[in-house]
Each structure stands twice: as C-alpha cells, then as structure tokens.
VEXTOR-369972 format. One record per residue: x, y, z of N, C-alpha, C, CB in turn; residue in one letter. Coordinates in steps of 0.2 Angstrom, whole numbers, padded with zeros to 4 digits, always signed. Last residue first. Glycine has a CB too. Example, Ala and Ser with C-alpha at 12.3 -4.5 7.8 and 13.67 -1.06 7.14 Angstrom:
2
+0064-0011+0035+0068-0005+0036+0064+0000+0039+0070-0003+0029S +0066-0028+0039+0062-0022+0039+0066-0016+0039+0057-0022+0045A 
END
This chain:
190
+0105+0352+0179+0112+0353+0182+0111+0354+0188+0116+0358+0180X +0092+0347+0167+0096+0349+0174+0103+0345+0175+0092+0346+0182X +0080+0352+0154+0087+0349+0157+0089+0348+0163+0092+0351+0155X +0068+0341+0150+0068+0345+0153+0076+0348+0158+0062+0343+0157X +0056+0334+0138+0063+0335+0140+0067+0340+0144+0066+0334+0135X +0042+0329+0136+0043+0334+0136+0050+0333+0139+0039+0338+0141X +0034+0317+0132+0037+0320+0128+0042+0324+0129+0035+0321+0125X +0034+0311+0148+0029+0308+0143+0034+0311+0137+0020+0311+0143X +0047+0321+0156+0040+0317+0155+0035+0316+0150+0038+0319+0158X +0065+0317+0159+0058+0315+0153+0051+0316+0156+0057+0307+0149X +0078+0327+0161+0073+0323+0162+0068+0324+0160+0072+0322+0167X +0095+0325+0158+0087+0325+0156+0084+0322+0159+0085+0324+0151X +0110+0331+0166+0104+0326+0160+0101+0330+0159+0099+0320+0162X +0124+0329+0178+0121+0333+0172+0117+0327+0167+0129+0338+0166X +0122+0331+0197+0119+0328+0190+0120+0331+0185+0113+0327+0189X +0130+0331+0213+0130+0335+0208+0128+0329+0199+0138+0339+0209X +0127+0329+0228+0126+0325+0221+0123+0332+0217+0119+0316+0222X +0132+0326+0243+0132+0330+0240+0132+0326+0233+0137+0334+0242X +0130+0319+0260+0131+0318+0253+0130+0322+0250+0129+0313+0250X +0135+0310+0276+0133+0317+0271+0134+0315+0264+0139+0323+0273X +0128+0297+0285+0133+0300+0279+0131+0305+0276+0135+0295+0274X +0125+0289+0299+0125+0294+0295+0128+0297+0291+0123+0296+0296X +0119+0272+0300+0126+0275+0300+0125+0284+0297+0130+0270+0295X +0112+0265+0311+0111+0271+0308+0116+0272+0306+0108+0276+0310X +0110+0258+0324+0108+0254+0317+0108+0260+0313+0100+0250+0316X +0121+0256+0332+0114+0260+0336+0110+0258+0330+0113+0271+0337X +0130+0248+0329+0127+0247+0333+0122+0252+0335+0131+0244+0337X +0135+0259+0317+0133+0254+0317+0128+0250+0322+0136+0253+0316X +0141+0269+0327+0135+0271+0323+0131+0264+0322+0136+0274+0316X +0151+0263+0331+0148+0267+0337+0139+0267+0334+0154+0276+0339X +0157+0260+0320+0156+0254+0325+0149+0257+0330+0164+0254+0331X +0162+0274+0317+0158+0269+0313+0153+0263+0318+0164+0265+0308X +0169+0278+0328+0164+0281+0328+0160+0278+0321+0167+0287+0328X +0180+0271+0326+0178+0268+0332+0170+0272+0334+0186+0269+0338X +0184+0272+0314+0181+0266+0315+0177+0266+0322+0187+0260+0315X +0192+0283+0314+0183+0286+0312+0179+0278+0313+0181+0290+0300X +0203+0282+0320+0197+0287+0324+0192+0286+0321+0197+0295+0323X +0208+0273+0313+0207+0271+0322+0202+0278+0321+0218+0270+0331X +0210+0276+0301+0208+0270+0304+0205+0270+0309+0212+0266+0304X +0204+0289+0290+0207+0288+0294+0205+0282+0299+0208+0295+0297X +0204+0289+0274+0202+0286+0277+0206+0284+0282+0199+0282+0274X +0210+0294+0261+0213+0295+0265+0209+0293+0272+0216+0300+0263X +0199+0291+0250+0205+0291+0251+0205+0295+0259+0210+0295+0244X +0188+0281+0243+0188+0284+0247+0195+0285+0250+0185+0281+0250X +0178+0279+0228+0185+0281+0228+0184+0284+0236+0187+0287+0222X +0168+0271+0220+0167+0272+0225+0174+0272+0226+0161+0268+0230X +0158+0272+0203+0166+0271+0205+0167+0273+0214+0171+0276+0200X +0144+0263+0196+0147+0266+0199+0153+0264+0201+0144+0268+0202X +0131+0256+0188+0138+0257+0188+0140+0263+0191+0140+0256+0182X +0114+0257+0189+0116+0261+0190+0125+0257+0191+0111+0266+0195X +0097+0250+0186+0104+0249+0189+0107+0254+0187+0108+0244+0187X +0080+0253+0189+0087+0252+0185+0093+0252+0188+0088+0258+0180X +0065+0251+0189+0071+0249+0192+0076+0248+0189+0071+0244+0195X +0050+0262+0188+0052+0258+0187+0059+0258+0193+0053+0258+0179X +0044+0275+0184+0040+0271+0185+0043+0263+0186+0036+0271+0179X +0058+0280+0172+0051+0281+0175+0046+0278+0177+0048+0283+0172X +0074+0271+0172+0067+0275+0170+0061+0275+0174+0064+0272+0164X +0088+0280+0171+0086+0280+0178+0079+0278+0174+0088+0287+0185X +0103+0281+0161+0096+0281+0161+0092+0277+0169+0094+0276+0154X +0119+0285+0161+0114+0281+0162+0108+0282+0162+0115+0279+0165X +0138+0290+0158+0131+0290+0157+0126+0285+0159+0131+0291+0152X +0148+0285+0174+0145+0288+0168+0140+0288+0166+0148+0288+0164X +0150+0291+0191+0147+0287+0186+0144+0288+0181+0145+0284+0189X +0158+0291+0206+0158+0292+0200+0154+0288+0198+0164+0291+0198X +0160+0296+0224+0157+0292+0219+0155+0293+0214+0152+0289+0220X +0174+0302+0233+0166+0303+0231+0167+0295+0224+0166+0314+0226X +0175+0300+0250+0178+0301+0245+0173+0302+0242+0182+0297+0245X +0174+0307+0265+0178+0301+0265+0181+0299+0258+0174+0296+0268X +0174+0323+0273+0174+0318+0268+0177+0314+0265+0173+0320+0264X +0168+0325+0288+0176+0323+0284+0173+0321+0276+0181+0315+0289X +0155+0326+0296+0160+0333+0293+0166+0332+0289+0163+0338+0301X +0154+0312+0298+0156+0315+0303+0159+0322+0300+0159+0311+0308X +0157+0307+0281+0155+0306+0288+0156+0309+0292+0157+0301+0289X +0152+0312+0262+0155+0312+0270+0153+0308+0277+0155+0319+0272X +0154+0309+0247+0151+0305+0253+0156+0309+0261+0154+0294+0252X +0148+0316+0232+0154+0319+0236+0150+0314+0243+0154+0330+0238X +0144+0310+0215+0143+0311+0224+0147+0311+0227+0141+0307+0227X +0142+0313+0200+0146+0314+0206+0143+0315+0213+0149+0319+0205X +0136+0307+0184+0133+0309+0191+0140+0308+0196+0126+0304+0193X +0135+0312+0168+0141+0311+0173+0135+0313+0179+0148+0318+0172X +0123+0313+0160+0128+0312+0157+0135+0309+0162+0129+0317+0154X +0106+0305+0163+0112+0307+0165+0118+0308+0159+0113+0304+0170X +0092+0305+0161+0094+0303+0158+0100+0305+0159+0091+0304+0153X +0075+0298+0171+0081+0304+0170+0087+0301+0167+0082+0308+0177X +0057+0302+0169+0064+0296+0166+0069+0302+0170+0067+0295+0155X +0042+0302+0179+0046+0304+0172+0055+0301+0175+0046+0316+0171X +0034+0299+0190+0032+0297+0181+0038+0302+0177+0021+0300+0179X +0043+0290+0202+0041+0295+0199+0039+0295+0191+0045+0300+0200X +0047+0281+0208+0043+0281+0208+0038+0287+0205+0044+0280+0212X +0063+0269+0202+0060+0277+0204+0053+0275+0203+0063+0283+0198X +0077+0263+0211+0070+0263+0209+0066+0268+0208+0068+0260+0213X +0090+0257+0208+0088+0262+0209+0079+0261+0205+0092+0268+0206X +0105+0247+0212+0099+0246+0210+0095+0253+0211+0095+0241+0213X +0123+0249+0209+0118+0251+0213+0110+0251+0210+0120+0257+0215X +0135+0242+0211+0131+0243+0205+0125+0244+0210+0131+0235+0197X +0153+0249+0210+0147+0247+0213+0143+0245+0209+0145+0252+0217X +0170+0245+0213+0165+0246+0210+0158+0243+0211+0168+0246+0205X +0181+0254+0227+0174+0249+0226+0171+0252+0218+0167+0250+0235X +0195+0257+0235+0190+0258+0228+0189+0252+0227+0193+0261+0221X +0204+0267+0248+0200+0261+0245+0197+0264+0238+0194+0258+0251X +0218+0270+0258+0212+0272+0252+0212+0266+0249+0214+0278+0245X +0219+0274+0274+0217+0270+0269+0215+0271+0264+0213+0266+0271X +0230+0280+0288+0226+0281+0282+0226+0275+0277+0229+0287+0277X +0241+0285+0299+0238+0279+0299+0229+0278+0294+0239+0277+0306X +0249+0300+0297+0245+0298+0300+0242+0292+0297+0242+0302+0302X +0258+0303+0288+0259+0306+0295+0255+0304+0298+0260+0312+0297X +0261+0287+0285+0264+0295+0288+0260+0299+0286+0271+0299+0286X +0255+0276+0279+0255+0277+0286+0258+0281+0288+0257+0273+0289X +0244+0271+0268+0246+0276+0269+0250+0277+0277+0241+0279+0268X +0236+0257+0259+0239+0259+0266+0244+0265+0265+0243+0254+0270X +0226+0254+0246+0232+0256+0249+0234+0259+0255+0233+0259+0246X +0216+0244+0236+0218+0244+0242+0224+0247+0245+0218+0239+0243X +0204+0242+0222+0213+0243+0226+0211+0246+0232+0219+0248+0222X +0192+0236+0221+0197+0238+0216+0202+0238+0218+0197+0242+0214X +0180+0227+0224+0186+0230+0228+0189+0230+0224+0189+0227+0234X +0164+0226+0221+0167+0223+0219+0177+0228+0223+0164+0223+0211X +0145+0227+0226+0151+0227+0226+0156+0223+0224+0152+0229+0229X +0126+0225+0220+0135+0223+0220+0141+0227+0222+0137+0221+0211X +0118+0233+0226+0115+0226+0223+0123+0221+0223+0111+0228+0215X +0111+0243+0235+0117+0241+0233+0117+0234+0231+0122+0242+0239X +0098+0254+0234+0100+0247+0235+0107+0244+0234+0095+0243+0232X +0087+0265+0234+0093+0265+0233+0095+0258+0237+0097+0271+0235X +0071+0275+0229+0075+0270+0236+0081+0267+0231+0069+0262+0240X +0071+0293+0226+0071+0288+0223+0074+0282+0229+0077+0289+0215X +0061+0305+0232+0066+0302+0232+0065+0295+0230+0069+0302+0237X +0049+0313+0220+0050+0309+0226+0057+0308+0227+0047+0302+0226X +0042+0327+0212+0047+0321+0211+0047+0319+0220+0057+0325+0208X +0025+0328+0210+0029+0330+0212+0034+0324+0212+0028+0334+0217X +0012+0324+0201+0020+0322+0198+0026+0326+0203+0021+0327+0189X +0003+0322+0211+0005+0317+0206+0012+0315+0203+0001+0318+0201X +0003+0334+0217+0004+0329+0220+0009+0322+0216-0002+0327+0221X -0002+0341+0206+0005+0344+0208+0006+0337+0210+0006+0350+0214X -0014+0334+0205-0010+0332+0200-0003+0336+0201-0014+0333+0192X -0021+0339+0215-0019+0331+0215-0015+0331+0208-0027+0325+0214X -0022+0352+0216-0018+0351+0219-0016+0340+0221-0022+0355+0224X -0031+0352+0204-0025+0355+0203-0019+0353+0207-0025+0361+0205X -0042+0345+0210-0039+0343+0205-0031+0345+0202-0044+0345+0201X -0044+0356+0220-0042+0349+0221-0040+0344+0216-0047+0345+0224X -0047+0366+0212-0041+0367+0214-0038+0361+0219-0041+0374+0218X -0059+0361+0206-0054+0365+0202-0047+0365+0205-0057+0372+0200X -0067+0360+0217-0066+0356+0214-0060+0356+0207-0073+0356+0214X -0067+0376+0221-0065+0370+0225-0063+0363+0221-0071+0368+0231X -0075+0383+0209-0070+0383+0212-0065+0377+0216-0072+0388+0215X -0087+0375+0210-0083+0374+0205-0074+0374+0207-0085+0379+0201X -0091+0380+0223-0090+0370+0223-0085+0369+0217-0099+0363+0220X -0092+0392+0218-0087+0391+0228-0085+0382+0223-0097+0389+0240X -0101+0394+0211-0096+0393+0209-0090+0393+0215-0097+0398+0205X -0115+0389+0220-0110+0384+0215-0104+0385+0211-0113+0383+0209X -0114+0399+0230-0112+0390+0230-0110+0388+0223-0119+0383+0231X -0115+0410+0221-0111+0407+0225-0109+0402+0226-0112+0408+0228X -0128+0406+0218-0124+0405+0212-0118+0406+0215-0126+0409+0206X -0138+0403+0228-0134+0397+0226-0130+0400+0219-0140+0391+0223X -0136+0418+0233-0133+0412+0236-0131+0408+0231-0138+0409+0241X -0146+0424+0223-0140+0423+0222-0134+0420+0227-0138+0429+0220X -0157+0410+0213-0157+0415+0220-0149+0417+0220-0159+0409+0228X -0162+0415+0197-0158+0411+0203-0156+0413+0207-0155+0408+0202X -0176+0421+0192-0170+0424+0193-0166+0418+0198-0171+0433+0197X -0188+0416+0182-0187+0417+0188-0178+0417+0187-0192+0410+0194X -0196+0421+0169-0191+0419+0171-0191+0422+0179-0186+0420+0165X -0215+0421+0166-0209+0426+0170-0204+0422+0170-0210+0429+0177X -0221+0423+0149-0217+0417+0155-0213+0423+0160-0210+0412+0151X -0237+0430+0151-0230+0431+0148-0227+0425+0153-0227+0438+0150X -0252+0425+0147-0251+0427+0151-0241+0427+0149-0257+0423+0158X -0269+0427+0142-0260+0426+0138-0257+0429+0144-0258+0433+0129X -0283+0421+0141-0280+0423+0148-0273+0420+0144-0283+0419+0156X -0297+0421+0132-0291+0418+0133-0287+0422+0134-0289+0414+0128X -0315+0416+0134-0308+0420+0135-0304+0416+0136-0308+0426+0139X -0325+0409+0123-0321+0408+0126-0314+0416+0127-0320+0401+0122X -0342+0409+0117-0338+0411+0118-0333+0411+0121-0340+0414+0117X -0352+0401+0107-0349+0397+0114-0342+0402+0115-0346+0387+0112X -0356+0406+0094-0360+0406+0102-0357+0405+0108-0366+0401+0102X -0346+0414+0086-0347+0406+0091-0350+0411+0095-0340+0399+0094X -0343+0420+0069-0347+0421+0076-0350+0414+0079-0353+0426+0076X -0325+0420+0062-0335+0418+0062-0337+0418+0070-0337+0408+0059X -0317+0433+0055-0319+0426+0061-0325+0427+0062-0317+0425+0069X -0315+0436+0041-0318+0440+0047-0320+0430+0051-0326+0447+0044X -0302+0438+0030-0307+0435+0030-0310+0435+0040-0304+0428+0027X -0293+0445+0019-0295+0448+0025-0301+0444+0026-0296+0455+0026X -0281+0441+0006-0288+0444+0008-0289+0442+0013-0292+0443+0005X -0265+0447+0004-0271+0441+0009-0275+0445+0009-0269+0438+0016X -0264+0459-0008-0263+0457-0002-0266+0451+0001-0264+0461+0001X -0268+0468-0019-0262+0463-0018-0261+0457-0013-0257+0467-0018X -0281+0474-0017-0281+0467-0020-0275+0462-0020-0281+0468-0027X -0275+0484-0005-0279+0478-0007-0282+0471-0010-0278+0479-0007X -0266+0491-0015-0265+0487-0010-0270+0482-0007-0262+0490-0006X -0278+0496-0023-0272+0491-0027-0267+0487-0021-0266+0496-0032X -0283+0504-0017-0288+0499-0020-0282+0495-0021-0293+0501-0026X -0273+0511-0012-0277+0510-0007-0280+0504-0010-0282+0515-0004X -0261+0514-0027-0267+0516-0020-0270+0509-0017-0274+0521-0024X -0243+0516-0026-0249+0512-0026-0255+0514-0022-0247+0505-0024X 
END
C-alpha cells in the first residue's frame, strides 16, 4: 500500500486548536513506595505466632485427660477363706462403675482388664466386657472385681494404716482392646 492509501485509510488527523490560555501539564509517574522491611517481619512474626497459638489450643483441646471414676454399685459375689499355709481371702464384687469423660472423642471397648495391686502384691484383677465410654459425657461401666488370695492380718493392718491418713494407694495396670471415636474418625487401641 502507498503512503497516499494509508492515509486515506486511517483516522484522519485533526490538529489541536490554538488556546490563548496556555496550560502546562506536570505527568508525573506513581512511585510505589516499598514497605519498610521491619514491618514485613512483624507481620509475619504476628502471623507466625498467631498460627502456632492456634495450633497449640487445639493440641490442648483434644489432648486425652483422665477420665473421673466413681463406684456407683457394688454387689458381693463369693466369699472364700483359705487357711494353709497361710490365713487368705478370696473375694468377688460385681461392680458398676460411673465414668465420666471429658474428652471430645468416645471409646468403644471389647475386653477391659485391670490388674489392682497394693503395696507391690497384687491383690486381684478387674474384668469387663464390651462397652461404650461417650464423649463429652457419663457412662457406666459393669465390671468383675476378683481378689484372691488376700492376705488378712498383714495387708489390713497396712490398709487401716492408709485409710486413716485418707489415701489408699493402689497400683493398677489396664490393658484395653477398642476404638476410639472422634467426630468420624475411628482410631484403634490396644
């Protein structure tokens, strides 16, 4: 294409009119200003911090607690006296024990065993079949309280001894097979 034919093709070129009232006009660029780099430290410090208090409230939140434990009922099953070679009792209590939990997830047992000692002896263990402990809540719990060979005159007189201070201390060993729930997630333990 020539020179004359571009042209005509094109916007025609119209010439600014002459003002008496002439005006300059001062273009001047946006300088972006740079954020100081201190505060972009701070702020990611606050983020940071604020991120790991959050973190550290919600370990909080669901870390497990001990559950409070209440004996609600006993009941005496059998009674036996043993007297060679040494002066022994075995007993059996069925229990029902209240359990409170404070924690936000369930647990869902198949067999719970407690081994009870006193003073390094073990006195006998505690049976009990399947059950549901729930979350947030107070559930009972059936149980079998088997204590054989319970020696009379020694460990009474070191029962007695406990009692009157207001502490009795008992060793325990608790072996669980379940689940435990939170919200949906099912989680097993042994």
């Amino acid at each position: 294409m020539s020179k004359q034919g571009l042209r005509d093709s094109s916007v025609p070129y119209i010439p600014l009119p002459q003002n008496p009232n002439h005006q300059n006009v001062i273009v001047s660029l946006v300088y972006y200003h740079r954020p100081n780099q201190t505060n972009h430290y701070l702020r990611r410090g606050v983020i940071f911090a604020g991120v790991l208090l959050l973190l550290s409230a919600t370990i909080l939140f669901f870390y497990p607690s001990d559950p409070i434990l209440k004996l609600a009922r006993i009941r005496l099953n059998h009674v036996g006296v043993i007297s060679s070679p040494k002066l022994t009792i075995d007993l059996s209590f069925s229990l029902t024990i209240s359990v409170r939990n404070r924690d936000f997830f369930s647990l869902d047992y198949e067999k719970l065993v407690v081994s009870v000692g006193y003073r390094g002896k073990e006195l006998g263990v505690v049976n009990s079949e399947g059950g549901r402990v729930r979350a947030r809540g107070r559930s009972y719990v059936n149980a079998t309280l088997d204590l054989n060979g319970f020696e009379i005159v020694h460990d009474v007189i070191y029962l007695i001894e406990d009692w009157a201070k207001g502490v009795i201390p008992f060793d325990t060993t608790t072996k669980v097979n379940g689940v435990l729930g939170l919200c949906f997630l099912k989680i097993p333990l042994k």
